[in-house]
N, C-alpha and C positions, 0 to 999 in steps of 0.2 A: 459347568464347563470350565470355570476358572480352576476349581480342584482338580481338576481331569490335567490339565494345563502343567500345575504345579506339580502332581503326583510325576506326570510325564518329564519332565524336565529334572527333579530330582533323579530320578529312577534315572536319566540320561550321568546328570552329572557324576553317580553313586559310581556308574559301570566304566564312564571314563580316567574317574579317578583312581579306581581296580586296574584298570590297565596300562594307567601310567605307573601305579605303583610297583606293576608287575615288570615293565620294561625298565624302569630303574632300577632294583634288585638284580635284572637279567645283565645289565649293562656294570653294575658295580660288583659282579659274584664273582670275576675271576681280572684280578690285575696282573697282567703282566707284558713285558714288549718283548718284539722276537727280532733277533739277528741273526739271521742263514739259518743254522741247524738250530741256535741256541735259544734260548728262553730265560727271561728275567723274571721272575713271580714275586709280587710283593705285597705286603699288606701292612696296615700301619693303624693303632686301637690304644684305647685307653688301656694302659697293665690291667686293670681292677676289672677288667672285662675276664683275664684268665682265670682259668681253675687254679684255687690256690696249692693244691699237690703238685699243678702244673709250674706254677711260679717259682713255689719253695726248690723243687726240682731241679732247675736252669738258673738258679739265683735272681731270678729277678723280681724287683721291689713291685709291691700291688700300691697306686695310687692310685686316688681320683685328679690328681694333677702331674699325673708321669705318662709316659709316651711308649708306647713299645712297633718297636718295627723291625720284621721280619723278612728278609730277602735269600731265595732258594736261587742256583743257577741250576739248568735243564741244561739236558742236549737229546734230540730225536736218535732214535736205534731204528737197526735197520727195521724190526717190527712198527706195523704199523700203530700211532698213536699210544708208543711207550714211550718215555720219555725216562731219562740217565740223569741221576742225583748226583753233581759235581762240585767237588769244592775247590776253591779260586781265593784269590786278595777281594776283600769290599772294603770299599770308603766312602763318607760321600759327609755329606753336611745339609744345612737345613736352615732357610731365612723367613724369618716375619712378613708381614708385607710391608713394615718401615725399613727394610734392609739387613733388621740385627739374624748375627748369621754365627752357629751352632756348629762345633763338629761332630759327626757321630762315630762312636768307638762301639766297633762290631766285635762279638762273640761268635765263635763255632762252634753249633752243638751240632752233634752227630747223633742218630737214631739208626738201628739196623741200616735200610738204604736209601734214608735222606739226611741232606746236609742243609742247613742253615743257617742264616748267617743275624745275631739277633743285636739291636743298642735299645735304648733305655735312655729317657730324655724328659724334661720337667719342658711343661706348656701352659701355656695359656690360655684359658676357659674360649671356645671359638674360635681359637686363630686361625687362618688359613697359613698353612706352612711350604715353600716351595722348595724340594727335596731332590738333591742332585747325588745317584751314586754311581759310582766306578766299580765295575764288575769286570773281573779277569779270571776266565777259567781256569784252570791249573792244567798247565802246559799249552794255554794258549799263547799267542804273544797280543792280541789285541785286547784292550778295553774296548767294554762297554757303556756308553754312558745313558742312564735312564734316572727321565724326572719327571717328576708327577707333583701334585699338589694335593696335601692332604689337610682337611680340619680335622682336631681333634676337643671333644667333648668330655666333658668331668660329670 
């Protein structure tokens, strides 16, 4: 009965922990905040995580203690769920959680019909990093401000 007990409760634990793992990856798969038509998409990784063709490419350095982060701006078309590759001014910066505070110097790489906007940054083994950037479409006149908090891992 005791086995029966333990089998049961594992086998509980195994499927709950499946489908949290499942709604976390669902929850962390697409970053980004929307203003009226527009769309901020972001993502933020260890470099050494890229394909190195991919790095050498866009010059960006592969570390196990470098930062790489990627911000696209959208706008909706009148087709449903297409979304318009736009480029704009980024800036933004980035604080420890003891306050020390980073600026980040964004690059524009273009590809056929997307634009993004990339910086490159040295961190700290776990840090939690609080990330503020200013997004301005090209030919809008409003910023955007969008922040998020990211850890990054070596």
């Amino acid at each position: 009965m005791k086995k029966m007990m333990i089998r049961s409760l594992c086998s509980a634990l195994i499927a709950w922990s499946a489908a949290f793992s499942l709604l976390v990856q669902a929850d962390s798969g697409e970053q980004k905040q929307v203003f009226g038509d527009y769309e901020v998409h972001y993502m933020g990784l260890n470099s050494s995580f890229l394909q190195p063709e991919v790095a050498e490419a866009y010059g960006i350095p592969r570390s196990r203690s470098m930062g790489y982060l990627s911000i696209s701006i959208l706008k909706k078309t009148d087709q449903p769920d297409v979304l318009e590759s736009l480029t704009g001014k980024v800036s933004g910066d980035m604080k420890n959680l003891i306050g020390q505070k980073k600026e980040l110097q964004f690059k524009e790489i273009k590809e056929r019909d997307a634009v993004y906007y990339i910086s490159t940054f040295r961190f700290d083994e776990e840090d939690v990093y609080k990330i503020t950037v200013q997004v301005s479409p090209e030919g809008e006149s409003r910023t955007f401000d969008v922040k998020f908090d990211q850890r990054f891992y070596d």
